[in-house]
C-alpha positions in Angstrom: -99.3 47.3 -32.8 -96.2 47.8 -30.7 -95.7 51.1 -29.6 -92.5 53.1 -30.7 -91.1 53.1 -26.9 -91.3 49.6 -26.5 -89.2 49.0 -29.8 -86.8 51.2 -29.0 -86.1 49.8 -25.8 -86.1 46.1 -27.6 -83.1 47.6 -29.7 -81.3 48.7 -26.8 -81.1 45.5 -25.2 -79.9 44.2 -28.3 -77.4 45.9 -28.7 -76.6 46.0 -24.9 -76.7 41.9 -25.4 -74.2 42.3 -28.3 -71.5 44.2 -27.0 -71.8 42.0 -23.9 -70.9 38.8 -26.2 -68.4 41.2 -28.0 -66.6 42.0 -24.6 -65.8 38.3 -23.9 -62.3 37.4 -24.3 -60.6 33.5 -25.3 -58.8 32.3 -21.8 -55.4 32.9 -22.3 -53.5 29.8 -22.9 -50.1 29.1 -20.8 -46.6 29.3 -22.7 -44.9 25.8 -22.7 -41.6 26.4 -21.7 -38.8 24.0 -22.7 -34.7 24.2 -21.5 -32.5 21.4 -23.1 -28.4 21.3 -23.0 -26.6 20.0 -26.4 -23.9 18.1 -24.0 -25.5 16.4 -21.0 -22.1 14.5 -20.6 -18.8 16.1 -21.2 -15.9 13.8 -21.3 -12.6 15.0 -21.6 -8.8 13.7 -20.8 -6.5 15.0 -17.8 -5.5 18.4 -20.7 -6.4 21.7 -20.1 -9.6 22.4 -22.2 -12.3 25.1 -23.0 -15.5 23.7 -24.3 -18.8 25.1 -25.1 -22.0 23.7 -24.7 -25.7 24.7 -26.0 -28.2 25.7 -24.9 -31.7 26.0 -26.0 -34.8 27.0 -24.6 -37.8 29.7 -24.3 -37.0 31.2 -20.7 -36.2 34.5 -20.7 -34.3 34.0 -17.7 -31.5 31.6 -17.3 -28.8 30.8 -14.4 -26.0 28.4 -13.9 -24.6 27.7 -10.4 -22.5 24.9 -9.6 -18.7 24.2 -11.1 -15.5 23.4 -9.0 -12.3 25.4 -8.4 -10.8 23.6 -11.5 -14.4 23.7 -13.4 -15.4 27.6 -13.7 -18.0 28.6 -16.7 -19.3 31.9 -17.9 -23.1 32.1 -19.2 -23.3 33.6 -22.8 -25.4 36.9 -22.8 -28.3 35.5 -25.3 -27.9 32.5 -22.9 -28.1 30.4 -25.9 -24.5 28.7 -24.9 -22.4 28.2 -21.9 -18.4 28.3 -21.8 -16.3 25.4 -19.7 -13.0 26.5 -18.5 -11.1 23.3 -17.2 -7.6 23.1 -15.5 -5.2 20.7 -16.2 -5.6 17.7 -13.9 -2.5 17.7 -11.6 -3.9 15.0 -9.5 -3.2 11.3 -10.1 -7.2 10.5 -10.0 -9.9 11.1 -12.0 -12.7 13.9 -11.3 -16.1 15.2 -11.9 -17.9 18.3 -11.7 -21.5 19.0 -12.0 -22.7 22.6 -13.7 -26.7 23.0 -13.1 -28.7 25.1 -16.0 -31.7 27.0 -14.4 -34.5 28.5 -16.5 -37.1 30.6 -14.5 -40.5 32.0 -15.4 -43.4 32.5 -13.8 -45.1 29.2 -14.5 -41.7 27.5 -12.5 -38.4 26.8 -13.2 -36.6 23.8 -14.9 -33.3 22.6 -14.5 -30.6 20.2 -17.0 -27.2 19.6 -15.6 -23.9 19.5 -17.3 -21.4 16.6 -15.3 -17.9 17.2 -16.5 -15.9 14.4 -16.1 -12.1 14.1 -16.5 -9.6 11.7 -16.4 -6.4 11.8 -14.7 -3.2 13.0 -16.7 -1.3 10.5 -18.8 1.3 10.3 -16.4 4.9 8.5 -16.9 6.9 8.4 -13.8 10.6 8.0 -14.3 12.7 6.3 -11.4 16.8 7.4 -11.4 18.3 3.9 -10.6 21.4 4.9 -9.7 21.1 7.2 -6.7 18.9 4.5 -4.5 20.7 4.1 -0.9 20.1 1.1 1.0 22.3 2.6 4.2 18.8 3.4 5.9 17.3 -0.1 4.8 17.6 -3.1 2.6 14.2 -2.3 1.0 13.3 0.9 -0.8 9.8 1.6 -2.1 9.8 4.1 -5.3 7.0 6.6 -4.7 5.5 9.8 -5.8 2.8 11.8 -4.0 2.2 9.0 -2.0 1.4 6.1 -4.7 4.1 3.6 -4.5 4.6 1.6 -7.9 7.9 -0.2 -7.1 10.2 -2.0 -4.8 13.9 -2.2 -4.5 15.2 -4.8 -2.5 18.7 -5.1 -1.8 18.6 -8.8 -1.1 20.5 -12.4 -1.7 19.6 -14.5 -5.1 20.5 -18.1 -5.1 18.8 -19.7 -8.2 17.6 -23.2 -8.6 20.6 -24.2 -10.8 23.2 -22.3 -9.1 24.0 -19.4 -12.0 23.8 -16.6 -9.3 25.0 -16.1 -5.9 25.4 -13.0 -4.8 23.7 -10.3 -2.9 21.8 -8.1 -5.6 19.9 -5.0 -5.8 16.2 -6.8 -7.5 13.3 -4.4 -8.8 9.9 -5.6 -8.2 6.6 -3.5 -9.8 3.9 -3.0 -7.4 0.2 -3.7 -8.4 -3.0 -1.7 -7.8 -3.3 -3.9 -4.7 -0.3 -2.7 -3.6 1.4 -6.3 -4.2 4.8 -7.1 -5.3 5.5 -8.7 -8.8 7.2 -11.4 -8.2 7.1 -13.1 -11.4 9.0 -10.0 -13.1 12.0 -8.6 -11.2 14.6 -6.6 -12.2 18.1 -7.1 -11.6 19.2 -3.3 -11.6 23.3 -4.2 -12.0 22.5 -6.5 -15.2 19.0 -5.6 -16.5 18.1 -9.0 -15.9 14.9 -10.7 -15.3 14.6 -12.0 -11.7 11.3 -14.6 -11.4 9.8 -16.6 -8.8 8.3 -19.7 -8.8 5.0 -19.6 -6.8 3.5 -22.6 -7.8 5.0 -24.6 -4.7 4.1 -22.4 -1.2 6.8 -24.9 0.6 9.7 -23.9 -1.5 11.2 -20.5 -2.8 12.8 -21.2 -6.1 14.0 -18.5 -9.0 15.5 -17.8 -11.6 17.4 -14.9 -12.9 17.5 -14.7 -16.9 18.2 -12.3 -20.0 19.8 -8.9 -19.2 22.8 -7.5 -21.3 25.4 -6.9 -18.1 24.6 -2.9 -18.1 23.5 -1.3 -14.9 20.0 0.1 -15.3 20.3 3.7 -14.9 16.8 5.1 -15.8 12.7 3.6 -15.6 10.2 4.4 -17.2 6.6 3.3 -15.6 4.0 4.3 -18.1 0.1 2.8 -17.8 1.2 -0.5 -15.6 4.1 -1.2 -17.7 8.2 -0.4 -16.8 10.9 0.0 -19.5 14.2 1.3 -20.1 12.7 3.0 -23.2 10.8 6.5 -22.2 7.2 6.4 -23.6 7.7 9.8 -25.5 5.0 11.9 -26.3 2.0 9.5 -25.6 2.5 10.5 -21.8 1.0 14.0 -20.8 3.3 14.7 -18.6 6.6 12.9 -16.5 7.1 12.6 -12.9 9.6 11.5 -10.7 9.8 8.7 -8.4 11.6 9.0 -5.1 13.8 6.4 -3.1 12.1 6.2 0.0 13.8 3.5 2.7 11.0 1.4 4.2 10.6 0.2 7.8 8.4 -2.1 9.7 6.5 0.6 11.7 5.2 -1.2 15.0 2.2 1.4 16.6 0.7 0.0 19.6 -0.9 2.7 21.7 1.9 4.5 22.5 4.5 2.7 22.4 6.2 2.9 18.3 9.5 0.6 17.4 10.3 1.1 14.2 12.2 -1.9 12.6 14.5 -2.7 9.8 13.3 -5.6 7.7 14.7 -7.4 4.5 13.4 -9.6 1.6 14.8 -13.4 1.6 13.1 -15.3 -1.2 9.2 -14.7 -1.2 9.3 -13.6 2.6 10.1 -10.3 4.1 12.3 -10.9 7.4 12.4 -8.9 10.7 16.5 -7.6 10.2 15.9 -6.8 14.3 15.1 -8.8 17.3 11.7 -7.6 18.4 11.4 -5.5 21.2 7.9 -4.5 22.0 6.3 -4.7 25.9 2.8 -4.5 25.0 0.6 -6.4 22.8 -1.1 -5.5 19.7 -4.3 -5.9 21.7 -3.6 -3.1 24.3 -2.8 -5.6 26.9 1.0 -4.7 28.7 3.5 -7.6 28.2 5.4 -8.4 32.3 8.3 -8.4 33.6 7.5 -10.4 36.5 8.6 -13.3 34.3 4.5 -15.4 34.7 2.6 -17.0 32.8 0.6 -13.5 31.4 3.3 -13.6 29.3 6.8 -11.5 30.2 9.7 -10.0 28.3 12.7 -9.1 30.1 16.2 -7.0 29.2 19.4 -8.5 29.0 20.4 -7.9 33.1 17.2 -6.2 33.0 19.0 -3.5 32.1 16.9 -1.0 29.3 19.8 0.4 27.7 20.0 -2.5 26.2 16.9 -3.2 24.3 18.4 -0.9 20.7 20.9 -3.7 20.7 19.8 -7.0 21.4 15.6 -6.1 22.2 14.1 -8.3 24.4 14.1 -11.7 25.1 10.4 -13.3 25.6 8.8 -16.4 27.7 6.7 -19.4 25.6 3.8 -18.1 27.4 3.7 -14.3 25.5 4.1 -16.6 22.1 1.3 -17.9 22.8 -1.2 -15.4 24.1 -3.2 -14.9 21.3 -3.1 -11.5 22.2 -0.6 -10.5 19.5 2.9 -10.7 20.1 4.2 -10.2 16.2 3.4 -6.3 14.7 0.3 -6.0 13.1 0.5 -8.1 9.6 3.4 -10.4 10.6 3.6 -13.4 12.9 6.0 -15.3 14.5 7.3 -17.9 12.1 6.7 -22.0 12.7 9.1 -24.4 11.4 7.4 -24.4 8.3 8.5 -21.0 7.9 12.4 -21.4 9.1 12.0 -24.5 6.9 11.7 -22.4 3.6 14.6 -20.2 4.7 16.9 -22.7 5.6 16.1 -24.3 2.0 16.5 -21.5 0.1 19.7 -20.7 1.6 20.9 -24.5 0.6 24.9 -24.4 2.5 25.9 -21.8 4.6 22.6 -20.9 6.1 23.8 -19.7 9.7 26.7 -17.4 8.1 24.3 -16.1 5.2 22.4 -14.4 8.3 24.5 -13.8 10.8 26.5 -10.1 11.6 30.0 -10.1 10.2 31.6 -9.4 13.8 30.1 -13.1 15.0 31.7 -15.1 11.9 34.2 -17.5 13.3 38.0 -18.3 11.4 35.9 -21.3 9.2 33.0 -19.7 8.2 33.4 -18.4 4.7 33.4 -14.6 5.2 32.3 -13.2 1.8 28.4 -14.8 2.3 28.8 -13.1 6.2 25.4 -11.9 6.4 24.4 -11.5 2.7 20.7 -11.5 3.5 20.8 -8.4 5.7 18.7 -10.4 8.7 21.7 -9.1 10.7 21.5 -12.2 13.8 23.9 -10.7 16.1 25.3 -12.8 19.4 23.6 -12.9 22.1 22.5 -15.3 24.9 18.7 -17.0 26.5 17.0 -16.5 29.4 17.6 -19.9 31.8 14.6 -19.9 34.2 15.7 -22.4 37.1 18.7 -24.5 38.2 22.3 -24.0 38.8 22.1 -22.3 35.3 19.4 -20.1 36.3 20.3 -16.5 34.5 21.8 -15.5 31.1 22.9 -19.1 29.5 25.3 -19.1 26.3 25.8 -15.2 26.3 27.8 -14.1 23.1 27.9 -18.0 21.8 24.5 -18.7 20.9 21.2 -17.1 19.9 17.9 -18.5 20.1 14.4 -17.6 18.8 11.1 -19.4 19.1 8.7 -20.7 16.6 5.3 -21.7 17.3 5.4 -25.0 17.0 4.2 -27.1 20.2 5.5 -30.3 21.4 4.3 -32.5 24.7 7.3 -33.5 26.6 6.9 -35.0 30.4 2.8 -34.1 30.2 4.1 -30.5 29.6 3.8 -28.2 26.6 7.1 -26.7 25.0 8.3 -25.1 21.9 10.7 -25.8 19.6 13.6 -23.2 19.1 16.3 -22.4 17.0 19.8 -21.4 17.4 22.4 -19.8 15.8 26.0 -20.1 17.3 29.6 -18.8 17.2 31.2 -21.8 15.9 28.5 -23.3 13.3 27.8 -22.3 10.1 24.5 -23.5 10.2 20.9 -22.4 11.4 20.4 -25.4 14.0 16.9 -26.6 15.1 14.9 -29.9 14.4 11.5 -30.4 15.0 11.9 -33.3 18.0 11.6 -32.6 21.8 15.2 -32.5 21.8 15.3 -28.8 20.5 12.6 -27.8 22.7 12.3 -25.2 25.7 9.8 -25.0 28.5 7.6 -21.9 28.4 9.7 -20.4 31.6 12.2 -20.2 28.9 13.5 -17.1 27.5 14.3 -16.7 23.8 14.2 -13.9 20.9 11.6 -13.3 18.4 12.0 -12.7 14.6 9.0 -12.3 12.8 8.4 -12.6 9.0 5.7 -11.8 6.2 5.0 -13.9 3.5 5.0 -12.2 -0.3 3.1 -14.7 -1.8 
């Protein structure tokens, strides 16, 4: 029989085994921790807002960082919700901001962003049409903060069946590209429509139509369309559009001419004779009179150049190392062509200063286009006539276009003088100059 001790000790190891078993405990399971935002996306228009946004989750503790200057939030205390505080959009492009949530534990941290995005204000820019000055230059660009949405030009319409003739002050919207409407002028004296043909790049052609005979005293440019009519309370706010005068701006290292410039049909026309002694390139222009190219003053004299700029050899012409300002070039016949048809009858005395007009010439279309061609002389580069040839009578400008004569190459000119009424040239050797020659440059831009 088993003895009494050795039971007893049977029953204490049992029981030992027992609590043992008792004293082992279920492995404690991790918490699954979720953080979700009600609004991932918050899209709102240019208007001042305050918005809230939910939040839901099992983190005990929760942060936000992020925000702008014109995006600021404040964290609710349960952290069940976050506050949006957004400014007015002033600017004239939409923004974003991006607000990060942050839930941390011990396990980690998870994080859900908020992106805020805004649009720009409903903005309606008004222009004041009757307090643009042309004194400074014939073309005015209406701007504000730096966005330009239209163009004055004080310039001469001549339409293909000969209802106007005048010299007019034409509104033209600008594009998102920055490009002229020419299809939907404005004539500001009459309110009425001023259109160009574009379908022919050899001719300018328009015509001016509608308008009631009132002068246009107030725009209204409202989400890429212009009116007389104010868009009222669909706009968020109104702006004003400044005059500014605009000039050809010539940068080339540093040397800066700044030029006057005006719009004849679909081209924009140097209103100066240009005047620069370095190329676009960097490389320096002579006045050794060679075959690097040269420019010289009238009697070499500098005090001239404001007046009458500089007169230029064939050789600078035709560098290739960029005579014309950045954006322009020097005209070829084709170009002079277009002008001289647009112009139809009076062409030399529709661009020539009033102080050059002869007795014949009919005064009142002295220089209506603004181009300003003022007397002045060429440069004669050998013979008896070696000097300053035709001073105060006649004034002559290069085009590009070449022509062979005596195994040498030439270019054609044209001339303005005194006593015509006409712009002169042809395109036969007989209105060609050597490349010793020295003659003006006027350079133009075409609009189309």
């Amino acid at each position: 029989m088993m003895s009494s001790v050795f039971k007893h000790a049977l029953l204490v190891m049992g029981i030992f085994s027992l609590a043992l078993v008792s004293c082992k405990k279920e492995p404690v399971k991790p918490v699954e921790r979720f953080l979700e935002v009600s609004t991932p996306t918050v899209e709102l228009d240019g208007k001042a807002h305050v918005e809230t946004v939910g939040i839901s989750t099992n983190y005990e503790n929760i942060n936000a960082s992020g925000g702008e200057s014109w995006c600021t939030y404040s964290l609710a205390a349960d952290s069940k919700s976050i506050t949006l505080k957004i400014d007015k959009n002033d600017g004239d492009a939409a923004r974003q901001a991006s607000i990060s949530i942050t839930g941390v534990a011990d396990e980690g941290e998870t994080t859900r962003n908020i992106l805020v995005k805004q649009s720009e204000m409903s903005i309606e820019y008004v222009l004041d049409c009757t307090g643009i000055d042309f004194t400074e230059s014939n073309v005015v660009d209406a701007v504000c903060n730096g966005k330009r949405l239209a163009q004055i030009c004080k310039e001469y319409i001549y339409t293909s069946d000969k209802s106007v003739d005048r010299q007019t002050a034409v509104l033209y919207p600008v594009s998102e590209e920055d490009a002229l409407d020419l299809e939907h002028g404005l004539e500001l004296s009459t309110g009425a429509t001023v259109s160009w043909d574009l379908s022919d790049p050899a001719a300018d052609a328009c015509t001016c139509t509608g308008g009631d005979g009132e002068q246009v005293k107030k725009l209204y440019f409202f989400n890429g369309s212009v009116s007389t009519e104010s868009a009222g309370e669909a706009a968020d706010v109104q702006r004003a559009l400044t005059p500014t005068p605009s000039l050809l701006e010539d940068i080339r290292g540093m040397e800066a001419n700044m030029y006057r410039y005006v719009k004849i049909g679909t081209q924009y026309w140097m209103a100066e004779n240009l005047k620069c002694e370095k190329y676009t390139n960097g490389k320096m222009l002579t006045e050794s009179w060679d075959s690097a190219g040269s420019f010289k003053y009238y009697y070499d004299d500098p005090e001239f150049k404001p007046y009458f700029g500089t007169v230029y050899n064939g050789y600078a012409v035709l560098s290739g190392n960029g005579l014309a300002p950045k954006g322009w070039e020097i005209p070829s016949m084709a170009e002079w062509n277009i002008l001289y048809d647009y112009l139809r009858s009076k062409t030399g005395t529709k661009v020539k200063v009033d102080e050059w007009i002869s007795p014949t010439e009919s005064a009142e279309y002295a220089n209506i286009t603004g181009m300003s061609i003022d007397c002045a002389y060429c440069w004669m580069p050998y013979g008896s006539d070696t000097g300053w040839n035709d001073e105060m009578q006649k004034t002559y400008f290069w085009t590009t276009e070449k022509v062979e004569k005596s195994g040498s190459t030439e270019l054609i000119y044209v001339y303005l003088a005194k006593s015509s009424s006409k712009i002169n040239f042809s395109t036969n050797i007989d209105q060609s100059h050597s490349l010793d020659y020295g003659n003006y440059v006027r350079c133009f831009k075409s609009l189309r």
